[in-house]
ZAMARGU-4260 file (C-alpha; in steps of 0.2 Angstrom, whole numbers, plus 5000, padded with zeros to 4 digits):
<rodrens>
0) 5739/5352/5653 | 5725/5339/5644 | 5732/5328/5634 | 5723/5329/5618 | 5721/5323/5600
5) 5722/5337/5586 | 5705/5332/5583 | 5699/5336/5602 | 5707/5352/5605 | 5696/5358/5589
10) 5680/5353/5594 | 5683/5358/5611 | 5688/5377/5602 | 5670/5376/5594 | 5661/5372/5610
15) 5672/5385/5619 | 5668/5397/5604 | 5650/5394/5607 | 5648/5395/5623 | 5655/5413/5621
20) 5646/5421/5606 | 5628/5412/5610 | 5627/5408/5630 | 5624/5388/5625 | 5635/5374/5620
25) 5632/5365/5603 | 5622/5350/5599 | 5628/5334/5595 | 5621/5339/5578 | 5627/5356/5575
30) 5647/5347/5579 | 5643/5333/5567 | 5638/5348/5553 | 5653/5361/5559 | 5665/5344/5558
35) 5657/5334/5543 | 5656/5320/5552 | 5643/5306/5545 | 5632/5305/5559 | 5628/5312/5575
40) 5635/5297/5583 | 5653/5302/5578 | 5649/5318/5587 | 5645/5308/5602 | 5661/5297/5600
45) 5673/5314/5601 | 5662/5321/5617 | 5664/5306/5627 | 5683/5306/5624 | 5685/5323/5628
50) 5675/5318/5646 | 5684/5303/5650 | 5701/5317/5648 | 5691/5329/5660 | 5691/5342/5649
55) 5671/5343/5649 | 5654/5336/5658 | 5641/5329/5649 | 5623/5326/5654 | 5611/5313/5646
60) 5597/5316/5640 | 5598/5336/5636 | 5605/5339/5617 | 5614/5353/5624 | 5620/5345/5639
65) 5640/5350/5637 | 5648/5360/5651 | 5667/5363/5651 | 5676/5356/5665 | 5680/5369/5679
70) 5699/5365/5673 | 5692/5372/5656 | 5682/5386/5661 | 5695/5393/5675 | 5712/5388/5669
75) 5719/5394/5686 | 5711/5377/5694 | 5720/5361/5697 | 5711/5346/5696 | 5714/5335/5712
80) 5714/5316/5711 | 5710/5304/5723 | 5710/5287/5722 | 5715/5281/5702 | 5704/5268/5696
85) 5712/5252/5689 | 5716/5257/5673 | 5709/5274/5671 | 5720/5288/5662 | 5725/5299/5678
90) 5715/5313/5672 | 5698/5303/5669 | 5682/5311/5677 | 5681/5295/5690 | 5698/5301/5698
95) 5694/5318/5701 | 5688/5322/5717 | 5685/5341/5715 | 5696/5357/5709 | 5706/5368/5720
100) 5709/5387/5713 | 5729/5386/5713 | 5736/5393/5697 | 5747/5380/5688 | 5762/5391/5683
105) 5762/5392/5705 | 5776/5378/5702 | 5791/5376/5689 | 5786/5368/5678 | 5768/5371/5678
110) 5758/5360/5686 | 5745/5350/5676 | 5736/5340/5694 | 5737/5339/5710 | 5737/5319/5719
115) 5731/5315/5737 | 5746/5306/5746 | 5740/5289/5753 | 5751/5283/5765 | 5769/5289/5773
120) 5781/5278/5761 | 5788/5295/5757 | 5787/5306/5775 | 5806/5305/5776 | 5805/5317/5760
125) 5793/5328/5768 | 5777/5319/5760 | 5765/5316/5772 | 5748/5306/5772 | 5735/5317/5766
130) 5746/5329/5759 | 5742/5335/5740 | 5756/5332/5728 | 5758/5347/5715 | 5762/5334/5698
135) 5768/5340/5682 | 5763/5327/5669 | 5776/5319/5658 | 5781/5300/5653 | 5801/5305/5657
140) 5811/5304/5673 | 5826/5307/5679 | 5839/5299/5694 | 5832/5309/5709 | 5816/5314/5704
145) 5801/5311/5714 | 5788/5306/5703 | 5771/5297/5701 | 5772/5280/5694 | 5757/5265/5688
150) 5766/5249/5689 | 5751/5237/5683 | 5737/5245/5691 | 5743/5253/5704 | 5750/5273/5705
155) 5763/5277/5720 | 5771/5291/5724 | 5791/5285/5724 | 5810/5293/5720 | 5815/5288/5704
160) 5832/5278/5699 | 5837/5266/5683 | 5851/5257/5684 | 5853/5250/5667 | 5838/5240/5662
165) 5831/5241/5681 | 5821/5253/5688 | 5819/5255/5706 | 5805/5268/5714 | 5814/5271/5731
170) 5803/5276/5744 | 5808/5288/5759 | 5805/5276/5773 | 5815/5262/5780 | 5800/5252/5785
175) 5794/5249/5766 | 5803/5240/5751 | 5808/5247/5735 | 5798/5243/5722 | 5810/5237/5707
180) 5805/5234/5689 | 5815/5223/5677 | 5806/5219/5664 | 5801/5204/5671 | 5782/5204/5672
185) 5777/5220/5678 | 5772/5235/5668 | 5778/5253/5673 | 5772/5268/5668 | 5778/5287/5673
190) 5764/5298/5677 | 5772/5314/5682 | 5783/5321/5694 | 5781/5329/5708 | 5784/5350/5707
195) 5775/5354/5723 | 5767/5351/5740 | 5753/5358/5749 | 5746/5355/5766 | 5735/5362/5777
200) 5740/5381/5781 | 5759/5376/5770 | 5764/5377/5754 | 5780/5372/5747 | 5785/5371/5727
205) 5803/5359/5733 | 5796/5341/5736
</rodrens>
């Protein structure tokens, strides 16, 4: 699911709205008028948020130039991230490689992405190198729970544990190091947890 202001989700109905009763999206002007906004600038400002969030493409130049992202248009897509740029949202258009045609409600709860794995800090957990992580996004986590984390700039895939004011991402290999967070100078973020995995020719919703 997009993570959305109020503001967002209507402006992306009306392009939506559009598409569907005239075959094109809306100029920057014709949102500026339909929203009251004081310039077509402001327009601008909303569209370019709603890119940077994935939900639509934007191409410079054409003053209809709006497509909805393939998320959007086919919501029985997930998008798949690759490598997160430093501080980039998760879901930012620079961190989406492509989108596979897996329905969401596939996993419980529904999944909102799908992550590349990098790396075999979690094989013991069945999460290989390569494999593509099924992630439902939310900020909460619980003792167990295998999840995607940010701490600073960097997202891992770890298992969860707070211990008091320390939080621990375990990983499921004794040849790496937990990564521990005490509120000492690192910044930690959750990102999601994990509801799924799929690999070539497998698919399993138990990480």
């Amino acid at each position: 699911m997009l993570e959305l202001t109020d503001r967002q989700t209507l402006i992306l109905a009306f392009i939506r709205d559009t598409l569907a009763e005239r075959g094109i999206p809306p100029t920057r002007a014709e949102i500026m008028d339909h929203f009251g906004f004081a310039s077509p600038n402001a327009a601008q400002a909303h569209l370019r948020a709603l890119a940077r969030r994935g939900a639509i493409e934007l191409s410079a130049g054409h003053s209809r130039g709006i497509r909805l992202s393939p998320q959007v248009a086919d919501p029985d897509t997930l998008p798949l991230i690759g490598r997160v740029a430093a501080g980039a949202p998760i879901l930012a258009v620079e961190n989406i490689e492509t989108h596979h045609r897996i329905a969401p409600s596939l996993f419980k709860p529904r999944a909102d992405y799908l992550l590349r794995v990098r790396g075999d800090s979690m094989i013991d957990a069945g999460i290989r190198d390569d494999d593509l992580l099924a992630v439902h996004a939310t900020r909460e986590a619980a003792n167990g729970q295998v999840v995607v984390a940010r701490v600073d700039d960097e997202v891992t895939v770890k298992r969860f544990r707070r211990r008091g004011s320390i939080i621990e991402l375990l990983p499921a290999n004794p040849a790496y190091e937990p990564i521990v967070v005490d509120g000492s100078g690192q910044s930690l973020a959750i990102e999601g947890r994990a509801v799924g995995i799929i690999r070539r020719g497998e698919f399993s919703d138990r990480p």
